[in-house]
Every structure is written in C-alpha cells, then in structure tokens.
N, C-alpha and C positions, 0 to 999 in steps of 0.2 A: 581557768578564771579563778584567781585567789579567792574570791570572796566566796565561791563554790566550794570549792577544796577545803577553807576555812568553817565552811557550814556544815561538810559533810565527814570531815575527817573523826571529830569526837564523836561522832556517833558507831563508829566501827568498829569491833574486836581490836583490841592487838595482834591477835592469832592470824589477823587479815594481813597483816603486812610483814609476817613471816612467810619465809619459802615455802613452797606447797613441796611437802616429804615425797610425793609420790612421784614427779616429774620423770629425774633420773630415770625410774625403775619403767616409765612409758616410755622413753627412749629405749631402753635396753629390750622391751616386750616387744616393741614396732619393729626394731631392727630383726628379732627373732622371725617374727611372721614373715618379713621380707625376704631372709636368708632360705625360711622354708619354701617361703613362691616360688626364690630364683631357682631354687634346686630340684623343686615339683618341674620347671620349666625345663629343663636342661632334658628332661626324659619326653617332652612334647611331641616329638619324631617319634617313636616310638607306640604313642599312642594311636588304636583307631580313630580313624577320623569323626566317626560318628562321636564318639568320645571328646571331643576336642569343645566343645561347648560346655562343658564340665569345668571347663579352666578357667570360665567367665566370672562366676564369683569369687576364685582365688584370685584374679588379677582385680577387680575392685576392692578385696580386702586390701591387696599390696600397697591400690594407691590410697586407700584410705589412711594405713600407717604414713603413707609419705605425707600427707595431710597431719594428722599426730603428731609426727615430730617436727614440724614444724611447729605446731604451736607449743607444743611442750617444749621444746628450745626457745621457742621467743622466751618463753614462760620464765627460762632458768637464766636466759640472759640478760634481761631486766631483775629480776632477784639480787640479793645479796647471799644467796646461800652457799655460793661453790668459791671452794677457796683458793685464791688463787690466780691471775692470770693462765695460771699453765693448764690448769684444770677447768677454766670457762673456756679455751681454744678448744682442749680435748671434747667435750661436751657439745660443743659447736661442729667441729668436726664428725663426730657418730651422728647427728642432730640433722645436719643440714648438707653434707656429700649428696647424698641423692637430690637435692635440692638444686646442686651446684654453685653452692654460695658460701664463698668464702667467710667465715665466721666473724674474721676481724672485718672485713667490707661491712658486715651485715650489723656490727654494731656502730658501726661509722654511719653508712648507710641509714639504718633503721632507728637506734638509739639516739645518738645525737642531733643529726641532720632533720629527720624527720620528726621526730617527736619536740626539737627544737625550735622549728619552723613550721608547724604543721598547716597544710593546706596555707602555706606564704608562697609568696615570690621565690623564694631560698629555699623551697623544699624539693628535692630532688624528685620526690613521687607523687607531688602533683599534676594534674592534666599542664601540657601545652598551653600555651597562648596563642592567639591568632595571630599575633605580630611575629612569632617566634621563628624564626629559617627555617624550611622545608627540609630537614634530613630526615636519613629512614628511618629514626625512632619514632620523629614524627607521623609519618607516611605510614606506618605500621600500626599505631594507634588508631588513626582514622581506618585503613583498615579493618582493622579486629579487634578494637574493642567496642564495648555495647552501645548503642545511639539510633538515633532515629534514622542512619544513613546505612550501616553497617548492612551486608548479606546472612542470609544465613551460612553461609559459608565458611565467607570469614566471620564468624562468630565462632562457628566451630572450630574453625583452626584456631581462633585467638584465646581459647579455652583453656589449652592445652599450652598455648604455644607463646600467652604472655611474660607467665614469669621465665622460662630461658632468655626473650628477648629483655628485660627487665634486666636479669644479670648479665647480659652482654653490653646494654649499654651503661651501666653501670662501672662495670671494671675497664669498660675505654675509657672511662671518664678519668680515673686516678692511674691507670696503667698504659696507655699509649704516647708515644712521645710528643705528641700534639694535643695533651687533653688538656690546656687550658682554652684551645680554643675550638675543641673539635664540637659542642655544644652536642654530647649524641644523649643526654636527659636533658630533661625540662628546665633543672637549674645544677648548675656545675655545685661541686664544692672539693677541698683538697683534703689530701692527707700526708706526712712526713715522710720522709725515704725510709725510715724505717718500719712504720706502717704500709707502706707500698712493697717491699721487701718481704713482707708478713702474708698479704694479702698474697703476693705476686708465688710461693711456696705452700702457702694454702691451696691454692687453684690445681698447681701440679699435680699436688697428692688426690687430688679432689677428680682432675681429670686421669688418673692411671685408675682409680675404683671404679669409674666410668669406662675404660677400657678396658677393665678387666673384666665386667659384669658382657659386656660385649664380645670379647673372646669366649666365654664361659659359654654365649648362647649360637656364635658363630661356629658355621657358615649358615644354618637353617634361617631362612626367613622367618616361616612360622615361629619359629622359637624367641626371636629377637622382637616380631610384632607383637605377640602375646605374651611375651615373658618380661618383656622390657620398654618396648614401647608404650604399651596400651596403661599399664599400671603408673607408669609416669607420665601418661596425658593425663587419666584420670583424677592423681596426686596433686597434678598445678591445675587444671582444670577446677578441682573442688574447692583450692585453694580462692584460687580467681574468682571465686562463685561471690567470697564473702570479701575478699579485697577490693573488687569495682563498687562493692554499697559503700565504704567507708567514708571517702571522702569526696568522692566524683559528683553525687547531689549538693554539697555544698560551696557557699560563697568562699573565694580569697578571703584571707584576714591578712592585713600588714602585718598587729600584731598577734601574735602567739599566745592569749592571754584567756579563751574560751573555747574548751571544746565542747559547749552545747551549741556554738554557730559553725565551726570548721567539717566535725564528726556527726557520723550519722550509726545508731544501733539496731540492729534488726531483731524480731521476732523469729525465731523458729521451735518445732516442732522440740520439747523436754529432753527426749529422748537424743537429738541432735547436740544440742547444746552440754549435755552430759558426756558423749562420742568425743564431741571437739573443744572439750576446756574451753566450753564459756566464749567463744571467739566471737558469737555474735555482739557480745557486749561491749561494742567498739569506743564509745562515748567515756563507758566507764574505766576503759583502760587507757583514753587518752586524760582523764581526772589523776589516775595513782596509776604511773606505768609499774610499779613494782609493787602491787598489790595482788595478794595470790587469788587466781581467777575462780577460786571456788566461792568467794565471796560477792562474785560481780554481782550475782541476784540478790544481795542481802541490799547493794550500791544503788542497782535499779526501781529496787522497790522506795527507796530515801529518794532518789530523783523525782522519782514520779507522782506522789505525798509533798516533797518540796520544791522542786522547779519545775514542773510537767508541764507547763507552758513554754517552755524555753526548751525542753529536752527530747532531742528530734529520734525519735522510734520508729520504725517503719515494718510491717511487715513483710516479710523476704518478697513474696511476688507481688507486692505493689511495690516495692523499691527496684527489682528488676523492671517491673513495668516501665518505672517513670526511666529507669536508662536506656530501655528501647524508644520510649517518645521524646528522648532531649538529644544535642548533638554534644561535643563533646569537649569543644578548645573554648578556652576564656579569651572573651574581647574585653573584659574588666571582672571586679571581684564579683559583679553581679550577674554577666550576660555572658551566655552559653552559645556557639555559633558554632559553625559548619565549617569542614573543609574550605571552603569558598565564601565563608562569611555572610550564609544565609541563614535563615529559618532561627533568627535569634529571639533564645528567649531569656526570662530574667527570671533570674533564682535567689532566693532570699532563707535564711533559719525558718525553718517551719513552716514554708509556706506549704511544703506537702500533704499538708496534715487534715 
C-alpha cells in the first residue's frame, strides 16, 4: 500500500536498505555444517546401533541450515548487493540446491510473480480455487496441507513433502511441452526460452548434487534415511511451518496495493527469529522486499504505534490453530471452502484478532 510504504519509509535508517554484510558468509557456514552431517553420515554403518540416536541432533542442525539458507538466499536475492547476474545465479545455486530450486525459477517465481501479485488471482502460490480443475497439485493440497479436513498423516507427510511438490509443479509450468495449459499451480505464468534454457541447466546441476549426495550414502538405508532424508524433511518441513501462516489466512486482493490485507506476521519466540533472519516478519517483507531483515523489528514496532489496526500479527500457535479449523480453497476473495465446497467460511483482514 503506497500510502503505508510512504509513511513508513522516512522513518527507517538508510543502513536498513542496504545488503545485510553477513548473508553470504550464512550461506557458506550452513553449507559447512551440512558438508560436516553428510560426512558424519557416510560413517552411520559403522556405528553401534545403540549410538545411532546420537545422530538426531546432527540431522536437525543439517535441516535447520537447510532452512538458513533459504532464507539467507531469499535475503541476498532481493538485495542489491551481489554483483552481477553471474554471481546472484552463483549464490542461488550454493543457497538453494538442496532446496531443489532453480535460482532463476525462484526469482521468477518468488520475486516477480509473487511478490507482484501477491495473494491475486495471478499469483502462482496462492491457494486454489474451488472452481479451479481437480489436478494433482490440487489433490495434494487438499490432502496435505493444514485445514480443518486434513489427517494427521497427511499433515505429516505434507510437512516435509510440500515444498518438493511446490517445485515440481512449478517447473511443469514453464518446462513441459504443454505448460500453457497443463494448469499443475494455482495460476500459470511464463517465461522466455532463454530463461527456460536457464532454469532448464540449473535443475540438471542441481539434480547431479542431489545424486551425488545419494551415491555418497548408498546402498545403506540407514545412512540415506538419517543422513539424507530426515534433515531434508526437517529443512522443508520447518520451512512450511512459517510459509502456510503467510498468506493462507488471508483474503484475495485483485489489486496488489496492501500487504496489511493480503499478509499475515507471526510472533515467535526472540531466540527463533534471531536463528531464522527475522522470517516471521512476513507483513514487513512484503512493505520493502529488499529491506535487510535485521531491521524487520525496528518496521514492526512503526506498524504497530502506527497501523496496528490494520496490521495482521498473529501468534505462531494460534495462527496454526486457525489453519487447522478453516479449509483451504477460495470460493471468492472472502470465502474459504472444502474439497467439496462445504463447511464455508468467510475470512476478512483482521478479523483473527
């Protein structure tokens, strides 16, 4: 909303809309922990078994980094600070491999498309509609993501198991010979043959680290569930934690012009939010996407002193809550419906509150 952005911008350092110096070097740190897991892992045969529960907090650090660098990559690819196309792919690339997402996808994707249209008709990673065709992206949503219908089950699986599907319907969308009508996201959108060329050589690279890290732990079961598995359910798992709060509780907007109605910010515990560069601060990074996130708290305390009626905050488990008691697909920008288009309810900015 300009008039927000406008009210809020002079009151902010300069220092705030400089690159945060330290990003890079959490990429290069995460990737080291990772390197040390996978290599702790490789020796897991070896181990007595009694020993093997020893491994549990090395595989929750691993996905923790995988969480890190994710954000610390969105961090540096909304910035200004890397110079360069060749060196924001490179950065994208160390950043987001384990991710499995193509760098150039994920600024198409995430930069433009989303942050363009956010929670519209035209945003890619919006929920469904209930008018929308039944394919599996759809199907798998209802599924496994959070709502008042969901299993426990599939929640667990969908924990883990969202963002792979997320990148897979995503890269059919601009990489399959039928993606202008193959509909497998929410809302289509294109890109150039030579962005698809980009993306299409990214993926490659991206799946040979992916089978190399699985040679590296094969044949061993064990070694591939807890060396490899578990830390990358955990990594998208944690990721997903703070992704469904973002914009799933709110209304459609046609236009693109407010995110104290589209986004939603969560509370969590200091220590949290210090771990994960500030990512709860969702509201404030759709106000200044290239705003360095060490300053989100300076942004949230301005919000909430000057729009706190409008500026939707939510504590982490009562915003999980409310996604386990609402269902999931929009019958319009207001009304939340079911698989089968029952148990409709209506959702409005702040009415959580």
């Amino acid at each position: 909303m300009p008039s927000v952005v406008q009210d809020l911008k002079p009151l902010l350092p300069a220092a705030a809309f400089r690159a945060a110096p330290d990003r890079l070097a959490l990429v290069l740190i995460n990737l080291a922990i990772l390197a040390l897991g996978f290599t702790m892992a490789c020796r897991l045969d070896h181990w007595p078994t009694a020993w093997l529960p020893a491994f549990l907090p090395f595989a929750v650090a691993m996905g923790n980094s995988i969480i890190v660098l994710l954000f610390a990559t969105h961090d540096l690819l909304h910035a200004h600070g890397l110079r360069g196309p060749f060196q924001r792919r490179l950065v994208g690339m160390l950043g987001l491999s384990l991710l499995g997402m193509p760098p150039s996808l994920w600024v198409a994707v995430h930069n433009r498309e989303h942050h363009g249209h956010t929670n519209g008709l035209t945003d890619p990673d919006r929920s469904y509609l209930e008018g929308q065709q039944r394919t599996w992206g759809k199907w798998i949503q209802h599924q496994f993501v959070p709502s008042n219908t969901v299993t426990p089950f599939g929640l667990l699986v969908g924990m883990g198991g969202a963002w792979p599907v997320h990148n897979l319907r995503t890269l059919g969308a601009v990489l399959l010979p039928h993606r202008r009508t193959c509909a497998l996201p929410p809302a289509s959108f294109g890109l150039s043959r030579q962005q698809r060329w980009r993306v299409a050589l990214e993926l490659v690279a991206i799946v040979a680290v992916h089978l190399s890290l699985i040679a590296l732990l094969a044949p061993s079961p064990l070694k591939l569930v807890l060396g490899y598995g578990l830390p990358l359910w955990i990594g998208y798992g944690g990721a997903m934690a703070y992704i469904y709060t973002n914009h799933l509780l709110c209304p459609l907007t046609a236009i693109n012009d407010d995110p104290l109605v589209n986004t939603m910010s969560l509370l969590v515990p200091p220590w949290l939010d210090r771990l994960h560069l500030n990512f709860s601060h969702h509201v404030e990074h759709h106000l200044f996407p290239g705003l360095n996130s060490d300053y989100y708290p300076l942004l949230r305390q301005l919000l909430i002193a000057r729009h706190g009626e409008r500026y939707q905050l939510q504590p982490a488990g009562k915003a999980w809550r409310l996604l386990l008691s609402t269902p999931r697909h929009y019958r319009d920008s207001h009304t939340l419906v079911g698989w089968d288009g029952e148990d409709g309810t209506t959702i409005s900015a702040n009415h959580h509150s």
